[in-house]
C-alpha positions as a LaTeX table, in Angstrom:
\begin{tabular}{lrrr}
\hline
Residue & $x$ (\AA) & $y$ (\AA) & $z$ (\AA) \\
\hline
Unk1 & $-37.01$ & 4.11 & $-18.50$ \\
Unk2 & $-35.87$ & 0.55 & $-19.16$ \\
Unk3 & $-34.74$ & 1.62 & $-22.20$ \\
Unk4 & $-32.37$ & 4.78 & $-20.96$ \\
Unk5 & $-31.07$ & 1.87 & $-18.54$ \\
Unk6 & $-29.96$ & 0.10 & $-21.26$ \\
Unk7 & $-28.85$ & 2.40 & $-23.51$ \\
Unk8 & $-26.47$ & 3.78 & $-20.35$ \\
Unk9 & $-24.88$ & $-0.16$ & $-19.45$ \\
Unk10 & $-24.28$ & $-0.52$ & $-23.15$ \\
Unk11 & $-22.33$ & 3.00 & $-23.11$ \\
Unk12 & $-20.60$ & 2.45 & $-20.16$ \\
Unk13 & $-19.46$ & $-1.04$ & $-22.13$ \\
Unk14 & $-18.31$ & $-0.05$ & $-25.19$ \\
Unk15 & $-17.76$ & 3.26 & $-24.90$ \\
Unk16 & $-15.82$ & 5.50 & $-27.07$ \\
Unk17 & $-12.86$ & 6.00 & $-24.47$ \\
Unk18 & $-11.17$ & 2.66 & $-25.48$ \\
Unk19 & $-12.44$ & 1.01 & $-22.15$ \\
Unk20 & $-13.81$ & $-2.68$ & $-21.66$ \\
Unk21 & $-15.78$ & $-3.06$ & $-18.67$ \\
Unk22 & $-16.26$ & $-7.19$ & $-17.65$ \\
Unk23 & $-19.44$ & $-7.51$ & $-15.04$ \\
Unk24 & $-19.56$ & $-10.80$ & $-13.75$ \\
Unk25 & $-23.32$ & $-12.12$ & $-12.35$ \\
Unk26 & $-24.36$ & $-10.24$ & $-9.12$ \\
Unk27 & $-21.83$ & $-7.79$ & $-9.74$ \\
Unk28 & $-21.86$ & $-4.11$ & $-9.29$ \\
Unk29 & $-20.39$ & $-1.48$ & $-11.42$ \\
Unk30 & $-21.28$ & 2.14 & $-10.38$ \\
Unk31 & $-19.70$ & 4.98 & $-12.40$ \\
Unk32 & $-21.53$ & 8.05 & $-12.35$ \\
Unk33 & $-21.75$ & 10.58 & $-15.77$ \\
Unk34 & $-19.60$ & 12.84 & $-13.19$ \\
Unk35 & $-16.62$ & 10.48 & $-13.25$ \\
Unk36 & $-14.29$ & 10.29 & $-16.23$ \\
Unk37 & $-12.85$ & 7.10 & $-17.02$ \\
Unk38 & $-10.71$ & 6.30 & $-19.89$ \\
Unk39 & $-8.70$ & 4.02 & $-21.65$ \\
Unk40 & $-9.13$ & 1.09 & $-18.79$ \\
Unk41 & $-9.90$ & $-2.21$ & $-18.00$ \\
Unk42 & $-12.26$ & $-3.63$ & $-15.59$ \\
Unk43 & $-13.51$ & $-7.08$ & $-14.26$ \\
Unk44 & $-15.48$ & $-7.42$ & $-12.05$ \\
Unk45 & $-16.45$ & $-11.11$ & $-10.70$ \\
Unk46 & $-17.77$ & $-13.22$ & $-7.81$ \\
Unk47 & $-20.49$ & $-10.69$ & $-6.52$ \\
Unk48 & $-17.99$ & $-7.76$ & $-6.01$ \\
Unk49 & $-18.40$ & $-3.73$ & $-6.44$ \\
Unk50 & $-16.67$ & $-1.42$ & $-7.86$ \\
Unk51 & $-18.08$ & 2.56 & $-6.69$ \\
Unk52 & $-16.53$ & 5.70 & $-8.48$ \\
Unk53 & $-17.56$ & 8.95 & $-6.95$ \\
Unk54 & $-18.46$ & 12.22 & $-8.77$ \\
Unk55 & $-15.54$ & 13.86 & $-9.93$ \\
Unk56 & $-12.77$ & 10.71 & $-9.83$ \\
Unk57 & $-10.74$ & 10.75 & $-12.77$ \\
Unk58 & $-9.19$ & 7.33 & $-14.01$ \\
Unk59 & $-6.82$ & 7.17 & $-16.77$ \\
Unk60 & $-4.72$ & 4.24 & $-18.20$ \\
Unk61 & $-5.48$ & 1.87 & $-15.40$ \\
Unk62 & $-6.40$ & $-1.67$ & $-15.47$ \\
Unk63 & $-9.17$ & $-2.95$ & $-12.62$ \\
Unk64 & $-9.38$ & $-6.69$ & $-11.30$ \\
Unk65 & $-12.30$ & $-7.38$ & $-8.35$ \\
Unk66 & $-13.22$ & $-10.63$ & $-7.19$ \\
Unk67 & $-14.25$ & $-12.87$ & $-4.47$ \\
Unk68 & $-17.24$ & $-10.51$ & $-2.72$ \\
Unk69 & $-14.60$ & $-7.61$ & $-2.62$ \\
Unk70 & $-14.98$ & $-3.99$ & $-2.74$ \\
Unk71 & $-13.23$ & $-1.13$ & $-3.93$ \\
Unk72 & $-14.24$ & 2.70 & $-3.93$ \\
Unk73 & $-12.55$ & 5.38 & $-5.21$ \\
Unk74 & $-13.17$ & 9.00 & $-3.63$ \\
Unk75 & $-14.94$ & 12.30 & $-5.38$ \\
Unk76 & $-12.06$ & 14.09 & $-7.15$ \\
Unk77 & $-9.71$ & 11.13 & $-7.18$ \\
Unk78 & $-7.14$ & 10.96 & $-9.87$ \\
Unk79 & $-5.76$ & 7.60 & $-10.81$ \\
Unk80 & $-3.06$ & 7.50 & $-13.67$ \\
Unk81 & $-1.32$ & 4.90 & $-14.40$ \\
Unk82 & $-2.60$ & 2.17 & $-12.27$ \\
Unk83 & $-3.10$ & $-1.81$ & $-11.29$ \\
Unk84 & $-6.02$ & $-2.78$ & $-8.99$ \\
Unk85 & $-5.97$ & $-6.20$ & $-8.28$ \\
Unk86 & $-8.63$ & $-7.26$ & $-4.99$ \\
Unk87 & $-10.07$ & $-10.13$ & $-4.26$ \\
Unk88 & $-11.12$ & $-13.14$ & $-1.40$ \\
Unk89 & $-13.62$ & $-10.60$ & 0.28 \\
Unk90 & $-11.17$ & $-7.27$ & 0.38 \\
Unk91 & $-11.91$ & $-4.17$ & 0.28 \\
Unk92 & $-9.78$ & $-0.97$ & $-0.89$ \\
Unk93 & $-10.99$ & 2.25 & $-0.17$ \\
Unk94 & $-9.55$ & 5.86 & $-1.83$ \\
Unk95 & $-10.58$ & 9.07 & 0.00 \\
Unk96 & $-11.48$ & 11.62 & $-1.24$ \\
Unk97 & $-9.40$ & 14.01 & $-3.79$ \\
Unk98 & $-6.10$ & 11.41 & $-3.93$ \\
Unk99 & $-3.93$ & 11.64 & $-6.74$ \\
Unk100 & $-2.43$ & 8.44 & $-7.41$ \\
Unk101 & 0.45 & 8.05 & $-10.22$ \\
Unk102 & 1.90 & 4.50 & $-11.48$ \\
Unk103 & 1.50 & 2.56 & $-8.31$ \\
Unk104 & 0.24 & $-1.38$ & $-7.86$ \\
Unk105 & $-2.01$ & $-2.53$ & $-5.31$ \\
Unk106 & $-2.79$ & $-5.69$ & $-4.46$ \\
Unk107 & $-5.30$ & $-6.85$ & $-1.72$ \\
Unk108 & $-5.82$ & $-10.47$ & $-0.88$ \\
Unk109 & $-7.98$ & $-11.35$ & 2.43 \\
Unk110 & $-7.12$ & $-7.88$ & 3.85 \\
Unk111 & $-8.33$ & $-4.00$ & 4.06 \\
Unk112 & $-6.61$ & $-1.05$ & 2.66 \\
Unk113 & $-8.01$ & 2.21 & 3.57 \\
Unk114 & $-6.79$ & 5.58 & 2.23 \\
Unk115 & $-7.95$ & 8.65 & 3.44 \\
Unk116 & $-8.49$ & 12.10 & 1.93 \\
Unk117 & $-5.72$ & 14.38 & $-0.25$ \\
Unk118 & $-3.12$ & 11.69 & $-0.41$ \\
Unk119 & $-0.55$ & 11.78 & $-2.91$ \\
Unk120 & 0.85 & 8.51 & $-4.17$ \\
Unk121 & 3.69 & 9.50 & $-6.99$ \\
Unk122 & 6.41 & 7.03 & $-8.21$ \\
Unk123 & 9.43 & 9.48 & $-9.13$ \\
Unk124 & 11.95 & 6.43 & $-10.44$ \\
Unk125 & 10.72 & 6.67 & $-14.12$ \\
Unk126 & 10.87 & 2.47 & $-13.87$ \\
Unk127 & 7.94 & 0.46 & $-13.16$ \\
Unk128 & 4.82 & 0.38 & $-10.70$ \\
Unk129 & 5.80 & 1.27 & $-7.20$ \\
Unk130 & 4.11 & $-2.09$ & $-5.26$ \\
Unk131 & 1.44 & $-2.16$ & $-2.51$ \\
Unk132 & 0.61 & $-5.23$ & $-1.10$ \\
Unk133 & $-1.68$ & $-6.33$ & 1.72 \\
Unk134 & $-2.26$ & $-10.37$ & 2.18 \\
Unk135 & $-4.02$ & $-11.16$ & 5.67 \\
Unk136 & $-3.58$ & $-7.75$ & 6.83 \\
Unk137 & $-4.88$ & $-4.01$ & 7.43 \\
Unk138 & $-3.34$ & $-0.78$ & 5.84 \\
Unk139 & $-4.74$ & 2.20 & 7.04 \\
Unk140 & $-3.13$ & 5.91 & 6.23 \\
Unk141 & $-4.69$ & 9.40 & 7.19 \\
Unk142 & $-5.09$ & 12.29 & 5.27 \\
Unk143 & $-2.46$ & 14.92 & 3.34 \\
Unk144 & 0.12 & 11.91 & 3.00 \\
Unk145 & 2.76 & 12.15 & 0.08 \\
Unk146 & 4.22 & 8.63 & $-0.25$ \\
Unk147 & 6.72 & 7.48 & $-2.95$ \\
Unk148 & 7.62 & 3.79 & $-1.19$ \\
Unk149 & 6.77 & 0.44 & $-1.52$ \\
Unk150 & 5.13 & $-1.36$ & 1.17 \\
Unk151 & 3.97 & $-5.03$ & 2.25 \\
Unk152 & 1.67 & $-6.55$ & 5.05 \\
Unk153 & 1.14 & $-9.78$ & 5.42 \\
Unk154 & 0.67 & $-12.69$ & 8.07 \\
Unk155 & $-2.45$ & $-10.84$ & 9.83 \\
Unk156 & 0.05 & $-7.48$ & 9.71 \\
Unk157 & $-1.79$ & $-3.99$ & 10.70 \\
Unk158 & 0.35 & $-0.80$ & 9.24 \\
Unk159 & $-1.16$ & 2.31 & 10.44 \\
Unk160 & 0.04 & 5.79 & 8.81 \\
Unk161 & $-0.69$ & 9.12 & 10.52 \\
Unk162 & $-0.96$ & 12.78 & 9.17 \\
Unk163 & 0.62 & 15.26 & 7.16 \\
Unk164 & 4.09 & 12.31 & 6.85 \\
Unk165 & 6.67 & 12.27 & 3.75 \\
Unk166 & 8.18 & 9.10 & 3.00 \\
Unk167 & 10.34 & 9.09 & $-0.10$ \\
Unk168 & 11.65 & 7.17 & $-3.33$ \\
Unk169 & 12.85 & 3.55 & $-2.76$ \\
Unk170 & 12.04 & 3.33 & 1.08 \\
Unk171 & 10.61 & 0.14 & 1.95 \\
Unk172 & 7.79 & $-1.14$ & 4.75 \\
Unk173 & 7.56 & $-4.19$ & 5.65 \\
Unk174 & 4.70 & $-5.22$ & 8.23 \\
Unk175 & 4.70 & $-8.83$ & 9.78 \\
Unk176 & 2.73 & $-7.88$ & 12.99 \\
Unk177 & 2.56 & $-4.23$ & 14.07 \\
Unk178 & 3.45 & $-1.33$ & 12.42 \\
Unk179 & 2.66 & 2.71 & 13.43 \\
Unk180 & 3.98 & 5.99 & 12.34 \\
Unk181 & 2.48 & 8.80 & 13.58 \\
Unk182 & 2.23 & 12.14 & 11.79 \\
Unk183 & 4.31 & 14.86 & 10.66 \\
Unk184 & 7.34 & 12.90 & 9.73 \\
Unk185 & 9.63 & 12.60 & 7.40 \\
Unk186 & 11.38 & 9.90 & 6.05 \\
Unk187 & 14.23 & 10.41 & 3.10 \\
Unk188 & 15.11 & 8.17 & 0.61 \\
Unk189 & 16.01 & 4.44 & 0.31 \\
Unk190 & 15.15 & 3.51 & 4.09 \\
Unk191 & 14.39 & 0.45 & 5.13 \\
Unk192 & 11.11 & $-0.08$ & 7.89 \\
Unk193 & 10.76 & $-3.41$ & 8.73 \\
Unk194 & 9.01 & $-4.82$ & 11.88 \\
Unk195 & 9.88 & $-8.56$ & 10.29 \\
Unk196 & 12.92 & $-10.45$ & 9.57 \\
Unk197 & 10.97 & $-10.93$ & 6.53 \\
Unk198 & 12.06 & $-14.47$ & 6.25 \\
Unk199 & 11.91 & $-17.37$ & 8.20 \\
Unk200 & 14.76 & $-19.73$ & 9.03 \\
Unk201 & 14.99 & $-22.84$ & 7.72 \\
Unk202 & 17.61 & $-25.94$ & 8.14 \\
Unk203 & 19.66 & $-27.13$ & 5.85 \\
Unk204 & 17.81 & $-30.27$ & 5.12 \\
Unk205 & 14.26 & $-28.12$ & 5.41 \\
Unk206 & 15.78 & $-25.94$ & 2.16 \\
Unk207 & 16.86 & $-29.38$ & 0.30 \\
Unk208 & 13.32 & $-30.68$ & 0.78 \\
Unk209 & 11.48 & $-27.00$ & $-0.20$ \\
Unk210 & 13.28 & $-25.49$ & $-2.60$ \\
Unk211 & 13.47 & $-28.00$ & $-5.87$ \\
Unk212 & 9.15 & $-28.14$ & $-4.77$ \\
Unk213 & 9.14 & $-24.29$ & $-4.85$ \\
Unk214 & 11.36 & $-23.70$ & $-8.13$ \\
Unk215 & 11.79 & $-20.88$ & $-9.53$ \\
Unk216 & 10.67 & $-19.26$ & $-6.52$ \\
Unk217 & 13.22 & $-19.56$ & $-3.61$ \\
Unk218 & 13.10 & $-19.14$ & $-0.20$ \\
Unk219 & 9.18 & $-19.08$ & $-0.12$ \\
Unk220 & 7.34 & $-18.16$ & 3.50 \\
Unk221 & 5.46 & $-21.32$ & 4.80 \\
Unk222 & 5.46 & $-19.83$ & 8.15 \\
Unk223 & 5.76 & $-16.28$ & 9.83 \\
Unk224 & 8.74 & $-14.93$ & 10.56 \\
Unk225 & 10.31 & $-13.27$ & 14.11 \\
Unk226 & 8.69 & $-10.05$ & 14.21 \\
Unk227 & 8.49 & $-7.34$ & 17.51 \\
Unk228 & 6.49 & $-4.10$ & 16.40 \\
Unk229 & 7.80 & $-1.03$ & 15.30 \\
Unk230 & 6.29 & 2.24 & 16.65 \\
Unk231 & 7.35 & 6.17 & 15.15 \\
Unk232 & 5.98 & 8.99 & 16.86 \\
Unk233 & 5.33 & 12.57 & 15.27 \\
Unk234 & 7.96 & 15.29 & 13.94 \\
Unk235 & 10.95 & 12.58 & 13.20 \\
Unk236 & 13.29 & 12.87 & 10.47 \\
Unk237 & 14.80 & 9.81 & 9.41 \\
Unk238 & 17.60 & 9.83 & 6.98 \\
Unk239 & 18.69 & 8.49 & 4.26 \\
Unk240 & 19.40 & 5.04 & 4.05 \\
Unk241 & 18.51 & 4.26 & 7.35 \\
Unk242 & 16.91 & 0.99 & 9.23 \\
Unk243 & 14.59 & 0.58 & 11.34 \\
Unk244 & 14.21 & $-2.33$ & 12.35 \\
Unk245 & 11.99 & $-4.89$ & 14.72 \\
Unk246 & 10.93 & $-3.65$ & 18.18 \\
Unk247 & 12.09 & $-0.35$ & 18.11 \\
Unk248 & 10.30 & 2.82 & 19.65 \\
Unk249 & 11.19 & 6.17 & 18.17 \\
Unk250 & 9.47 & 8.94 & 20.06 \\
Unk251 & 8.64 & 12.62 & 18.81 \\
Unk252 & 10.87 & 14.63 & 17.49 \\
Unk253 & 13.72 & 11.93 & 17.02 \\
Unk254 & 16.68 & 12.51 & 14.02 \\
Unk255 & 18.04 & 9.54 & 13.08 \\
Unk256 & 21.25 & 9.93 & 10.86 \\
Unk257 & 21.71 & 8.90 & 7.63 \\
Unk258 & 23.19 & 5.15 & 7.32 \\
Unk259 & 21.56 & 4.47 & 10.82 \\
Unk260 & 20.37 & 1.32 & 12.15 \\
Unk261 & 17.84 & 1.25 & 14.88 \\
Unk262 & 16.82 & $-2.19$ & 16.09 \\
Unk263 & 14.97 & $-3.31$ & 19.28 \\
Unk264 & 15.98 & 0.53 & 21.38 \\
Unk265 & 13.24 & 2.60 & 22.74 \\
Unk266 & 14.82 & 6.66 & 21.49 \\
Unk267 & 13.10 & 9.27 & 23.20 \\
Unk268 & 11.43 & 12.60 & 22.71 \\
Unk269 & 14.38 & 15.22 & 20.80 \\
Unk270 & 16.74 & 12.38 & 21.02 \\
Unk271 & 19.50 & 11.40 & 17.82 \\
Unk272 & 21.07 & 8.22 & 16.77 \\
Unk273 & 23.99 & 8.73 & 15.27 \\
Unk274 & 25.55 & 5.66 & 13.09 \\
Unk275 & 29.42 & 6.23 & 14.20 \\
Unk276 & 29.12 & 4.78 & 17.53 \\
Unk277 & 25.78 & 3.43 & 17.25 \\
Unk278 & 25.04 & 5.88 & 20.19 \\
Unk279 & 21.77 & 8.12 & 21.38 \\
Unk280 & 22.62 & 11.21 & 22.24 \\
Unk281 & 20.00 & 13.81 & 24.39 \\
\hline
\end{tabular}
């Protein structure tokens, strides 16, 4: 029995798929004979887990865990294409039978969890489509498809309903409070912002931080204005379109394409249209 044991960490170490598996001390790799995984990298350090359900499929995807984290990844999960990086006691969680395509996630001191039969594909040819969660919560339901980037930080909690679309090149960006509910859909390049994303700083502030910060510029020390943004079910939001902090869109809202919507409450069947920067019933 030992030696079967043995015989199956060595195999799942240098296997013939081309993968290199790194288990740090009090570590836990589980990837049952179910699950396929080739031609990736994984470490694993500082006590954390990595759990692959029967069925997941993982193809050309590099792994990083650390810091007493977790990540799972559902039964009948496809991952293609993709960069885990987790750590300072996180935890990422895939549902059930996701299919996720050339996408980058990155968990620091937060929680992303993804439900069941979401689909996660990154149409612009260019590049890993970025999700980030630092001192934060991300938590989508099921039958999602999702093509944008998004970004919590600064204790942030981004909540994603049912059944939504959100296409190519939009952009979420959670400071404090962030909700869409199900059912909508949301074209391309939009921006969704509950954040002014960056905090202002004086003159003589910049001359002090920037030459300590270089290259980087314009670096958050501190959290930015932020009001939360709240989307009920049924919208359509079109194309390059903002919405911005502290505004309420209820059910069945258009919002035209080139819209901005900051700080208004639009109600149920209402439209903003961008010529006037009116709401009509």
């Amino acid at each position: 029995m030992r030696f079967r044991k043995f015989k199956r960490l060595l195999w799942r170490l240098f296997d013939r798929s081309h993968n290199h598996i790194q288990l740090g001390e009090g570590s836990v790799c589980d990837i049952p004979s179910e699950a396929s995984v080739t031609e990736t990298t994984i470490r694993i350090n500082g006590s954390s887990r990595l759990i692959i359900e029967a069925g997941a499929r993982i193809t050309n995807c590099s792994i990083q865990i650390d810091s007493g984290s977790t990540v799972t990844i559902g039964a009948g999960s496809v991952l293609n294409d993709v960069d885990i990086c987790v750590w300072k006691q996180s935890v990422l969680t895939f549902g059930k039978d996701c299919q996720i395509n050339s996408f980058s996630f990155v968990i620091q001191k937060g929680r992303a969890v993804i439900s069941d039969h979401n689909v996660f594909s990154n149409v612009s040819g260019t590049g890993r489509i970025p999700v980030k969660v630092e001192d934060g919560s991300l938590s989508i339901g099921d039958y999602n498809r999702l093509q944008n980037s998004m970004w919590v930080r600064f204790g942030g909690r981004l909540i994603i309903g049912r059944y939504n679309c959100i296409n190519n090149a939009t952009d979420i960006r959670c400071d404090e409070s962030i909700r869409i509910g199900s059912y909508n859909m949301i074209s391309y390049r939009c921006d969704i912002w509950d954040t002014n994303t960056h905090s202002f700083y004086s003159l003589e502030e910049k001359k002090e931080l920037f030459p300590k910060d270089f290259p980087a510029i314009g670096k958050e020390r501190t959290k930015p204005d932020t009001k939360p943004v709240s989307m009920g079910d049924g919208n359509w939001v079109g194309k390059y379109s903002c919405i911005l902090k502290g505004s309420v869109l209820g059910n069945e809202v258009i919002v035209a394409t080139h819209s901005i919507v900051s700080n208004v409450t639009v109600g149920d069947g209402q439209k903003v249209i961008p010529a006037r920067s009116e709401i009509r019933s």
